[in-house]
Each structure stands twice: as structure tokens, then as C-alpha cells.
C-alpha positions in Angstrom: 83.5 5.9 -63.9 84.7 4.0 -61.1 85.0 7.0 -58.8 81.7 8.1 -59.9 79.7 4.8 -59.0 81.2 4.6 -55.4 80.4 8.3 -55.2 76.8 7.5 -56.0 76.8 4.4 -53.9 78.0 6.7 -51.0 75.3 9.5 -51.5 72.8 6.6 -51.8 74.1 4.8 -48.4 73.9 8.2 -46.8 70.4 8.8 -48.4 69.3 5.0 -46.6 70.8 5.8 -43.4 69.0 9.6 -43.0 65.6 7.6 -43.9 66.1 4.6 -41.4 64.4 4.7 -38.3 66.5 6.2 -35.6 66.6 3.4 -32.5 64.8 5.2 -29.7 65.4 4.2 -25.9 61.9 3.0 -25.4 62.3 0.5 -22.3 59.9 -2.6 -23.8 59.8 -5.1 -21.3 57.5 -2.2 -18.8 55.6 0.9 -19.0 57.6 3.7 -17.4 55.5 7.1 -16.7 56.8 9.7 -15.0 54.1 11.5 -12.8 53.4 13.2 -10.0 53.4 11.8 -6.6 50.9 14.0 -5.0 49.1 16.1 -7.8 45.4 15.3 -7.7 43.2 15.3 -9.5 45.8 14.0 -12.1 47.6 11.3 -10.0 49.2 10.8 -6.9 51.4 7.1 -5.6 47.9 5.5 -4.5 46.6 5.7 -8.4 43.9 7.8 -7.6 44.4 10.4 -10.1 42.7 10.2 -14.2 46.3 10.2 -15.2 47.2 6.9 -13.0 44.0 5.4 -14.8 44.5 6.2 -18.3 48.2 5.0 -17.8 46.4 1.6 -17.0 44.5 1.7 -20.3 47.8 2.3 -22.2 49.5 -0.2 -20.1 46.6 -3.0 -20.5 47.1 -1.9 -24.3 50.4 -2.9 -24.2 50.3 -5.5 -22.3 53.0 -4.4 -20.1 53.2 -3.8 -16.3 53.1 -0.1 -15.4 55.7 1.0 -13.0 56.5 4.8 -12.2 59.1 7.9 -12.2 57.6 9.9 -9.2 58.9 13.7 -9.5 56.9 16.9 -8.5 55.4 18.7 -11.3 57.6 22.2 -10.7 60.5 23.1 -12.2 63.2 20.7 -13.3 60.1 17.6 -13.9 60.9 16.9 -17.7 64.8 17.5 -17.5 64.9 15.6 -14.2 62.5 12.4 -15.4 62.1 12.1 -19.5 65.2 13.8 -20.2 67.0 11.7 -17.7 65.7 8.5 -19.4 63.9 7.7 -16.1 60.9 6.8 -17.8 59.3 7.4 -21.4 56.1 8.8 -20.9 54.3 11.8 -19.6 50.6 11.3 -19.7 49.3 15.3 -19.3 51.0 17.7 -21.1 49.8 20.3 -23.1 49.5 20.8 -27.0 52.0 22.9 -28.4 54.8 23.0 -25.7 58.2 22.0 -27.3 59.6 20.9 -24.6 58.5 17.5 -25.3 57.4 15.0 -28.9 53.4 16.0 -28.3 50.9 13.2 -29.3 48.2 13.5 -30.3 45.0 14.8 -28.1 43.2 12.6 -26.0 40.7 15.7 -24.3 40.4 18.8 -24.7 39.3 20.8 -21.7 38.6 24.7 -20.3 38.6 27.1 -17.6 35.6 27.3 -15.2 34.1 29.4 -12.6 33.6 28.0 -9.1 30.9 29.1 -6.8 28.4 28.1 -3.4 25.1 26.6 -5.5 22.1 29.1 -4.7 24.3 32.0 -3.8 23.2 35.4 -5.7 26.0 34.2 -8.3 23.5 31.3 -9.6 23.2 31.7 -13.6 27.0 33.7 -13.6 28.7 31.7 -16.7 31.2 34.5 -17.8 33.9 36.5 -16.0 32.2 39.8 -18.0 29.0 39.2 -15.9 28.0 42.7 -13.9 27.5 40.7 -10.5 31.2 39.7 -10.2 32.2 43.6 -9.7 31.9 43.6 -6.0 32.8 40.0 -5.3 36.4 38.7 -3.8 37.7 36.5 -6.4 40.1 33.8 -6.5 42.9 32.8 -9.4 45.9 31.1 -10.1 48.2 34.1 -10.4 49.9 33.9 -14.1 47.6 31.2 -15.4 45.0 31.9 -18.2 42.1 33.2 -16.6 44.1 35.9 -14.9 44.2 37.6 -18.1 40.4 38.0 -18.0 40.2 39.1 -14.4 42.8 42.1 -15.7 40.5 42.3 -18.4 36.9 42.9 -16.4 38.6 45.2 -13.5 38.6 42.0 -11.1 42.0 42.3 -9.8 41.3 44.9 -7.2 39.7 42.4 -5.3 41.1 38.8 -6.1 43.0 36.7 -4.1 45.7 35.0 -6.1 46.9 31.9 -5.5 50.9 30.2 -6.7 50.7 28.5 -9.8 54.0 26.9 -9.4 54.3 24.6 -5.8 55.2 21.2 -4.7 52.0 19.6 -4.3 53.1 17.3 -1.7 52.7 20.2 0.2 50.8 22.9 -1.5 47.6 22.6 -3.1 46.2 25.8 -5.1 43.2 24.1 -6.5 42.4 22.8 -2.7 43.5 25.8 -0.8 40.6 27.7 -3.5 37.8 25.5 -2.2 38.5 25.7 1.0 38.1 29.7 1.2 34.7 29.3 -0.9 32.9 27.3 1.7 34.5 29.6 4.2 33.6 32.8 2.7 37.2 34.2 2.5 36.4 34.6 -1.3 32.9 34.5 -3.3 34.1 32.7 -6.3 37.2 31.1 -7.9 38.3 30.6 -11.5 40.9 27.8 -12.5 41.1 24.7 -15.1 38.3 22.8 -15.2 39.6 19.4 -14.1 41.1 20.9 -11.0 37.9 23.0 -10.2 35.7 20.3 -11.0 37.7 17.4 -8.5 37.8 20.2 -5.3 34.6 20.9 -6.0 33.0 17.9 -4.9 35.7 17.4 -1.7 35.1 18.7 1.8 31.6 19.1 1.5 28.0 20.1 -0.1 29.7 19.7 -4.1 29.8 23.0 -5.7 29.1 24.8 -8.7 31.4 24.0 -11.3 31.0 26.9 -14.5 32.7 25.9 -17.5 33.7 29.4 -19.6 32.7 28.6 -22.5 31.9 32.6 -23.7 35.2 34.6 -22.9 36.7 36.1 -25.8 40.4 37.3 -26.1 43.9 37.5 -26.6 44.1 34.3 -24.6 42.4 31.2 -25.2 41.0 29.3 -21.8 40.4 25.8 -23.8 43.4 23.4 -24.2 44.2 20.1 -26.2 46.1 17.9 -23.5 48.2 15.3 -24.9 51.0 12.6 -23.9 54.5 13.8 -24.2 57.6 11.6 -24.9 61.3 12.2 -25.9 62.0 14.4 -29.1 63.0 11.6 -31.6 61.2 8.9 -30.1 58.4 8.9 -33.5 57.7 5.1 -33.5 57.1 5.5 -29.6 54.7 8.4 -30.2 52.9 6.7 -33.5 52.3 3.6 -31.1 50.8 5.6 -28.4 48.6 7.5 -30.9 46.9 4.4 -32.0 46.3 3.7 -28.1 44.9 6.9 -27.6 42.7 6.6 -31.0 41.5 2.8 -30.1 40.8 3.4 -26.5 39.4 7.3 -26.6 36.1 5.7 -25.5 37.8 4.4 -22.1 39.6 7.8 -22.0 36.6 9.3 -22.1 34.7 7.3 -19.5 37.8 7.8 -17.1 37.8 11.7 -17.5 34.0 12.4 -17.7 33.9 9.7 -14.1 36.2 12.7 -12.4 33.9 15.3 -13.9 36.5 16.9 -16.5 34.7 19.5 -18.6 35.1 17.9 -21.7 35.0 20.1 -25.5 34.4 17.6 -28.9 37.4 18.5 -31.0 37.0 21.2 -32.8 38.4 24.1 -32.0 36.0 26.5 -33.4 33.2 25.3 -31.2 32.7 24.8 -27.7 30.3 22.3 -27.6 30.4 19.6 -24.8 31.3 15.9 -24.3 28.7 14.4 -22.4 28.9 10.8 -23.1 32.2 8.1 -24.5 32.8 8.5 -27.6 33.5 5.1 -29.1 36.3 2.6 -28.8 38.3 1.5 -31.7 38.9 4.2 -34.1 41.9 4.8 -36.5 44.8 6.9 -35.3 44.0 10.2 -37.5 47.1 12.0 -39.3 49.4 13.8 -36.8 48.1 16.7 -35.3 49.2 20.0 -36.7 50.9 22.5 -34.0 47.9 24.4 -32.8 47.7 28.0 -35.3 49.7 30.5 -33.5 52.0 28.3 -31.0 54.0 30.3 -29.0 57.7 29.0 -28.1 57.7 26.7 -25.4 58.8 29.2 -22.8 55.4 31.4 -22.9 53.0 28.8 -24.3 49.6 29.6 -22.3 49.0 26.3 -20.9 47.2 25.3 -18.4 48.4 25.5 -15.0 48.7 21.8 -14.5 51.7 22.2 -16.6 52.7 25.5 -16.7 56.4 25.8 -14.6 56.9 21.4 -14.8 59.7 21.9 -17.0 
């Protein structure tokens, strides 16, 4: 009897201790992001980037002081920052990559076309579209849309572009502009917060083409979300009531840079053209999108395809 009643009590202690939170290594007393130092229009060390603002609406939330993990977004950025316990918070990273505890959503954006306004491309809103056949196209080479320039019989005359550089010295999304306005290519394709920042810099804004139409083995919308340490679930719970009570602010930040914006659903491809409002209820935890590859091949979008 006796033996049996201690074994019990054991199983049941064992039962407790599985079910108990597991202490996380959270720092407290300061909100400690790990970003990039040069990587706009996500962030850069001046704050200038949507990421450096929305980790001021988390921060202000918490009412913590924000301090930063500086580390290029190339290889070795998660192992050498989060993994390292430098800081506890990435805020871009996309949906379904492993690699990091995903939160949930707080936009969900897509690839877009990039042209001069009033050239003979005006109207052009797909990568299928007859008129592209003879024009010099630009791409990130290995991100999404590169599949669809494959796809049309584009390649033959695109200029590619590296997807994975230090951006304190290399800027694709930059470098792309630059040779529209020049006339070194007609038009460029790449995710539609970077097209739509560049587009506006260095001159006359330009046309900014969500692609909103494509259909194919690879998808050219993403959910972007924060990433944290696998097993830090309380830390992840926390920052999806941020995200769900200031989504409004969110919004306002992203749709100020001109990030081309999708409502939630995945089936439709609808756009976000105003805040949605503050204050909502963090929703259940968001499902790992249908499909998922393993972290190594997940599609993402260039902004954080290689930053492992």
C-alpha cells in the first residue's frame, strides 16, 4: 500500500512539474530587440525603420525602455543574437519559419511590381502581362517572384540582384531603384515593403504594383510576425495581446511607410487601406500556415530569407 501511494505521489509530482510553466530568460527590467543596424525600410541605429517604431509601441506597452542587439540580417543573425540570449525579441520574421517561437501576425504583405509612372508599362499589374516580354527586368535572385519570372520566360532578360548581403553595405532593394530611374532595367519585382520605401527615394516616387493575380506553386503574400526563443510561451502570449491591443497603431505605422497591406484572410487579397482598431482580444494562437515547409526552404520573403 505504502509503496503504492508514494508511487502515485511520484507520478503525480512528475505530472505537476511537466504542467508548470518552464522559467524563460525573459530580461524584465528592458526591452531587448535584436535588429538590424542598417536594413531599411525595416530599421536601421537612427530608428528610422517600421520595425524601430513598432518596437516603441511594444515598448510603451510595456512600459519598459527599449534598448537594442544590433546584428546584420545575413547568416548567423538568430544564432548570433536570440540564440545567444542577447536580446529576446525579433520584430520581422516570417510565419512558419521554425527557426524561431512565431507570434502571432501583425501584417500580412505581398510582392509588387516596380515601374517609371507614365511609361508604356502604365496598367501592367501581373508578371503574365504580354508587354513585359521585351523589357529588362529586375529580381532578387532566389526570392519568390523569381519563380514567376521562370514561369513567364522573363529570365532571359532580368537582371538579378543578391538576396543575401550585409546591408551596411549592400542594398538590393536600393541598388533596384536606382537602375529604374536610370534605365539600366524597365521594371523590378521585390516585396512590397522594400519596393514601396525605394520607391519614393531619389526622386519623382514611382509606381508601386502590388501582385495581387499571380497564381502558382509559390505564394508571393506573407504573414510577418515577431519571433522569440522556442519555449519562451508566456513571453510570446504577452506579446500577442500587444500586437492584438495595438494592431491599430501597427497599422498606422506600416500603412505611413506605404507597406501593401492584405486583411487576414488568406483566401482573399483584398487591401488594408485604413487602421484597423485598437484594443482587440488576442485571438487563439495561429495555426502553422497549411503546407509549411521546414525551416530550411520556407519561401519567405527576402527580408528574412538567409538571417538565420
Amino acid at each position: 500500500m505504502l509503496s503504492t501511494l508514494l508511487g502515485g505521489l511520484a507520478v503525480s509530482i512528475t505530472s505537476q512539474a511537466a504542467d508548470a510553466p518552464k522559467a524563460d530568460l525573459v530580461n524584465r527590467k528592458e526591452l531587448r530587440v535584436c535588429s538590424d543596424p542598417a536594413d531599411l525600410p525595416f530599421s536601421n541605429e537612427k530608428g528610422e525603420g517600421f520595425e524601430n517604431k513598432i518596437a516603441e509601441i511594444v515598448a510603451d506597452e510595456l512600459k519598459l525602455p527599449l534598448v537594442y542587439t544590433w546584428y546584420p540580417k545575413s547568416m548567423g543573425f538568430i544564432r548570433r543574437t536570440l540564440f545567444a540570449k542577447k536580446c529576446d525579441l525579433v520584430i520581422g520574421w516570417g510565419q512558419g519559419d521554425e527557426l524561431v517561437l512565431n507570434t502571432n501576425h501583425f501584417f500580412r504583405s505581398v510582392s509588387a511590381l516596380i515601374y517609371k509612372p507614365g511609361s508604356d508599362l502604365e496598367g501592367v499589374d501581373s508578371l503574365s502581362d504580354p508587354r513585359l516580354k521585351d523589357k529588362r527586368i529586375g529580381v532578387i535572385g532566389g526570392a519568390p517572384p523569381s519563380d514567376y519570372v521562370n514561369k513567364y520566360g522573363l529570365m532571359g532578360k532580368a537582371k538579378p540582384y543578391r538576396l543575401i548581403v550585409d546591408r551596411r553595405y549592400e542594398s538590393p532593394g536600393e541598388e533596384m531603384v536606382k537602375d529604374i530611374r536610370s534605365g539600366e532595367i524597365d521594371v523590378g519585382v521585390d516585396w512590397g515593403p522594400i519596393a514601396a520605401y525605394w520607391a519614393k527615394q531619389g526622386g519623382e516616387p514611382l509606381k508601386v504594383v502590388p501582385l495581387l493575380k499571380e497564381q502558382g506553386r509559390v505564394k508571393l503574400h506573407y504573414r510577418i510576425t515577431m519571433g522569440v526563443r522556442q519555449g519562451d510561451d508566456a513571453w510570446k502570449r504577452r506579446i500577442n495581446e500587444i500586437i492584438a491591443k495595438r494592431q491599430g497603431d501597427i497599422d498606422k505605422v506600416l500603412l505611413d511607410y506605404g507597406v501593401p497591406l492584405l486583411v487576414d484572410n488568406d483566401t482573399s487579397m483584398e487591401m488594408i487601406t485604413k487602421p484597423r482598431p485598437n484594443g482587440g482580444v488576442a485571438p487563439p494562437e495561429e495555426a502553422k500556415p497549411a503546407g509549411a515547409a521546414p525551416r530550411a526552404s520556407v519561401p519567405l520573403p527576402e527580408s528574412a530569407l538567409g538571417a538565420r
